[in-house]
N, C-alpha and C positions, 0 to 999 in steps of 0.2 A: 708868469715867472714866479719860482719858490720863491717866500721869503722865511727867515730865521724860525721855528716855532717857539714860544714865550718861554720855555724850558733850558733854549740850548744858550749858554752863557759862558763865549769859547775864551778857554785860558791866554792868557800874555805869553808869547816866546820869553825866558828867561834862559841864558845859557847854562844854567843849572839841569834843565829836560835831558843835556846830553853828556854820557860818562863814555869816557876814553879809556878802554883797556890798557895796560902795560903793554902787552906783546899783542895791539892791533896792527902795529907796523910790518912787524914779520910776517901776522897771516897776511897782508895787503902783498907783502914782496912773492908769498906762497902761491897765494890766487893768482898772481900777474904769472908766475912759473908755467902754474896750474895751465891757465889760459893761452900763454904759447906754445907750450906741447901740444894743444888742440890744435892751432893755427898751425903751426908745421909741422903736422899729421897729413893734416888737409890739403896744406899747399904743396905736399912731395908727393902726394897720391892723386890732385887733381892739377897741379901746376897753374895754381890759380889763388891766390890767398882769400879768402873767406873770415868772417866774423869767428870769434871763440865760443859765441851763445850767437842764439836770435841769425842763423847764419843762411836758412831760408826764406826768401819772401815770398808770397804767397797773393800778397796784390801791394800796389805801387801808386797811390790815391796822390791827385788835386784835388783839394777842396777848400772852402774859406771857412773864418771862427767870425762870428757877429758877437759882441758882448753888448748887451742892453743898456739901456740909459737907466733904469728903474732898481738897480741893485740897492739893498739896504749897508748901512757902511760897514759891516762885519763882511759882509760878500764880495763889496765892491775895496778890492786892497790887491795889490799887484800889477800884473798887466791886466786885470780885470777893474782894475781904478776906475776907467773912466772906459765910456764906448768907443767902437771902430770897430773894422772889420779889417781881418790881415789872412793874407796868405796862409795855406796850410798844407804842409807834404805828410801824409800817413802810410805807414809803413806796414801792414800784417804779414810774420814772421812766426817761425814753428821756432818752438825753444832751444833746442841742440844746436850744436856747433860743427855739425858734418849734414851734409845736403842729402836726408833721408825719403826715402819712400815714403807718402802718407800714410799708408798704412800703418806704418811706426805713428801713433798716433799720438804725440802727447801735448802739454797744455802751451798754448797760443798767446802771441805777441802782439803790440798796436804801440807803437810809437809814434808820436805827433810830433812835429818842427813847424813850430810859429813861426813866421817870416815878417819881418818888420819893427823888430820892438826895440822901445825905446828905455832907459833908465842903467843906474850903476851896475856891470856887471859883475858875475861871479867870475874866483881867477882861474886863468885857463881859457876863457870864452872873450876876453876883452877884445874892443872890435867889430866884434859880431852885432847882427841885431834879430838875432832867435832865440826862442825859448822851447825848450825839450822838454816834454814828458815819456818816459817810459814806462809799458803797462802790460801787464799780463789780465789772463781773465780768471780771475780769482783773487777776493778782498784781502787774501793774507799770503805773502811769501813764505816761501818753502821751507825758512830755516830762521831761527829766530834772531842770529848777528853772521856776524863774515865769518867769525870762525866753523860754525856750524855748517855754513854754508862749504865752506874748502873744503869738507869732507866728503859732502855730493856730489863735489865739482871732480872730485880726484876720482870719485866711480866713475863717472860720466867718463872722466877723460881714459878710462883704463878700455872703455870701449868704442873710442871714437872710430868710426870707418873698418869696424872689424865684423865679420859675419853679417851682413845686409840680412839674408835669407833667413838667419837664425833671430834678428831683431826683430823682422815682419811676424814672425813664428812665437816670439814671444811675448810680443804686444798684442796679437789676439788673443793671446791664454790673460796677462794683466787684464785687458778690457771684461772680460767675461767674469774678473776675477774682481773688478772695481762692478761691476753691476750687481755684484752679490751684496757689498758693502752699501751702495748704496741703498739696496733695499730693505735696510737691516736700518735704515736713517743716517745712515755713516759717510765719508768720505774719505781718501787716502792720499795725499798730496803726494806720496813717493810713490805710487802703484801709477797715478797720469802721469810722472814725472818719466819713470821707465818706460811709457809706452803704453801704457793701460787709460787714455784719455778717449773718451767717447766719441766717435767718426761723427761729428758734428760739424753744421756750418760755420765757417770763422767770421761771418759775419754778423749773425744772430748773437753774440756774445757781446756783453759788457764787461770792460777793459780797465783793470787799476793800477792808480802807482804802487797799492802796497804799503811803500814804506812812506813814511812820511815828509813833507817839506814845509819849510816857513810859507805864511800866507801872510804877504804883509808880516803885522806883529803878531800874528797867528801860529797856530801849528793846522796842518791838515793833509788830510789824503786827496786824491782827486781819482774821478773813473769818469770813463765817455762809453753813455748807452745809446745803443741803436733806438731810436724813436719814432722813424716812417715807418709806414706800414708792410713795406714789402720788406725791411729789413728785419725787421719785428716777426714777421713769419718766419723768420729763416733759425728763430732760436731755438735752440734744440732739435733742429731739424737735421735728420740724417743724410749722408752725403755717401753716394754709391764711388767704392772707390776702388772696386774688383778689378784689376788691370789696370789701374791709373796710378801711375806713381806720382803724377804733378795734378792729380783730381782735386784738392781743396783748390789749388791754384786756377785753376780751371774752372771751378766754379764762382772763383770771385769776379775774373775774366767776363764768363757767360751771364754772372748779374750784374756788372755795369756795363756792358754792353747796349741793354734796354733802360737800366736803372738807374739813378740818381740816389742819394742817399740821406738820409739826416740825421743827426746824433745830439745829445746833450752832453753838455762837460760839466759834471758835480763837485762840489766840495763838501767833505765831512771835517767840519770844524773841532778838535780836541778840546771835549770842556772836563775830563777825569783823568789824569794818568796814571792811576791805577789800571782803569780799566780803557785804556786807550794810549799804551806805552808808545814810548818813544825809540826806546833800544829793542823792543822785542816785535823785527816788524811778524814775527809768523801769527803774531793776535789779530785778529780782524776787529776791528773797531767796533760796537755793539751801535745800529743804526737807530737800536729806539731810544739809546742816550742823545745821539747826534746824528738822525738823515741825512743823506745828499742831499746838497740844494743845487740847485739850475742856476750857473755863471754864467752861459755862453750855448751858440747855438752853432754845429758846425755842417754847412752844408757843402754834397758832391755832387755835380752834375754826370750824367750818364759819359761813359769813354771809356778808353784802351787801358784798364787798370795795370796789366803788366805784360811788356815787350822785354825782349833783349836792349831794346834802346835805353828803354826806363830803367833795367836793371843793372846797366851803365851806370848811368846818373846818380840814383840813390845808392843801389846795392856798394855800388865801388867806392865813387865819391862822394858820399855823405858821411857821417857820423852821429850816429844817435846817443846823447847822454845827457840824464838829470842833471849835469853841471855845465850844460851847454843853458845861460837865460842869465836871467837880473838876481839880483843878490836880495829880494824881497820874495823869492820861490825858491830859497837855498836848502840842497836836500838835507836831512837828518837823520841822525840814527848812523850803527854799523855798518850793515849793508849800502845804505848810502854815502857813506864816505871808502867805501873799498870801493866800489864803481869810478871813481874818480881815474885814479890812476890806472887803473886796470880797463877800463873804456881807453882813454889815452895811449894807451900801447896798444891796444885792438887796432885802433883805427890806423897808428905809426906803421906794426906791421902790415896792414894792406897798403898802404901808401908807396912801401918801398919795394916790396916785392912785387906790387903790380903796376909799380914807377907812374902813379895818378896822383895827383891834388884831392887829399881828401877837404873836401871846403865847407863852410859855411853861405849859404846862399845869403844875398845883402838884399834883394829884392824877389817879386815873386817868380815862383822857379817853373820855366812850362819845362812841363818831361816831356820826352819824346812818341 
């Protein structure tokens, strides 16, 4: 198990880290807009309400989180306070808000729902006893606060469910278009964003919050990396996806089938905010100020990763969001406070137009 390196000497939360735009309220009311135009796009051309992001699943994981007894007290704050082991439902999900061809290939989702936890919650979740991490694969988000972000949201949304043919068509010219950049040492987070992300496996990927949340009296990010072996193969590994529209999916299918899985959940503790902001989540935190250290161990047993049953259960009635947990992992930053409301109304509209309970599970949750 990591412990701290003698160097890393992570700052105190003081509510001073976070500033409040004047007009953050409007862009939150903008985003929420933004975001139902997606939903009822989707739901009068599929007759079936869907997410406004994150609205493909692609596997639908059981699995458990173990936290050690051996944490040092910088690590050990949270629900990683003290050991146990609790229930885990994981979610890998394509980033858009309309149910694309894989081929549309762009950057990938991993949502985690702790099941069990104890301590004051955050408002909006009272009641509950889960804690949500939301994660993409990639150390910095795509836009530096909410506003920046409603500007990508309002592209996206200007082509939800329009030209399938033309999106598959465009996304191999981005992909070929991001292999340039990256050989040049570069990368382009709007080129994956539009469809230009690498036909790679979604499970070989390491998975971050991005933006930031309290840790304890902490600030920090958190990612969950693949760390068995068979998962570990699968990074960067190419996924044949010629004629497969539901191929990622398929392949996560075909490797828990045989497979079982195991992952690490890290924290990156904030000890500069200059160089480790708080509002500007598009920075990626520099690891050789502050590495990830090993909180917790999360293991899946081999099984039916995704069924229509399963996608029942999670896809309908769940809701995944950073404000679903305890008030000592409260998110931070812009982008995580526009997630707030704007998750909340994602989840409102599927509830009602597809008349389910979207719930918090209180115990652990077998899928189907």
């Amino acid at each position: 198990m990591s412990s701290p390196a003698p160097h890393v000497v992570p700052l105190r939360y003081t509510p001073s880290v976070e500033v409040i735009e004047d007009d953050e309220a409007e862009t939150i009311d903008e985003l929420i807009a933004t975001m139902t135009k997606i939903q009822q796009k989707t739901y009068e051309d599929g007759g079936h309400a869907i997410r406004s992001v994150h609205a493909k699943s692609y596997g639908l994981i059981e699995a458990r989180l173990t936290i050690p007894q051996d944490l040092p007290p910088d690590l050990a704050q949270g629900i990683f306070a003290k050991p146990g082991t609790y229930p885990v439902v994981m979610r890998y999900s394509a980033i858009p808000g309309d149910l694309l061809d894989d081929n549309v290939s762009t950057p990938r989702g991993l949502s985690i729902k702790i099941i069990g936890v104890e301590g004051p919650r955050l408002p909006g979740s009272e009641g509950a006893t889960t804690q949500d991490f939301v994660m993409v694969n990639g150390p910095a988000f795509g836009a530096p606060n909410a506003k920046k972000f409603l500007g990508t949201l309002k592209q996206l949304a200007a082509t939800t469910d329009k030209a399938p043919g033309l999106k598959k068509a465009l996304s191999t010219t981005l992909q070929a278009v991001e292999k340039v950049v990256e050989a040049f040492g570069g990368e382009s987070a709007t080129l994956k964003m539009l469809g230009g992300h690498p036909k790679t496996h979604v499970l070989g990927e390491t998975y971050y919050t991005q933006a930031p949340v309290l840790y304890g009296d902490c600030i920090a990010k958190l990612c969950v990396a693949p760390t068995s072996a068979p998962l570990t193969a699968l990074t960067d590994a190419k996924v044949d996806l010629d004629g497969k529209p539901n191929g990622l999916r398929g392949a996560v299918v075909d490797f828990f089938a045989v497979n079982g899985g195991e992952w690490e959940i890290r924290v990156q503790l904030c000890t500069d905010l200059e160089k480790m902001p708080v509002e500007d989540a598009s920075v990626a935190w520099p690891e050789d100020e502050s590495p990830y250290l090993t909180v917790g161990r999360i293991v899946a047993d081999p099984q039916t990763a995704w069924t229509h049953g399963r996608s029942k259960v999670v896809d309908d009635g769940f809701s995944f969001s950073p404000w679903h947990g305890i008030a000592s992992h409260r998110p931070l930053g812009s982008v995580m406070r526009a997630r707030k409301r704007s998750y909340e109304m994602s989840a409102r509209f599927r509830a009602e137009h597809n008349q389910v309970d979207v719930v918090e599970p209180d115990k652990e949750a077998v899928l189907p």
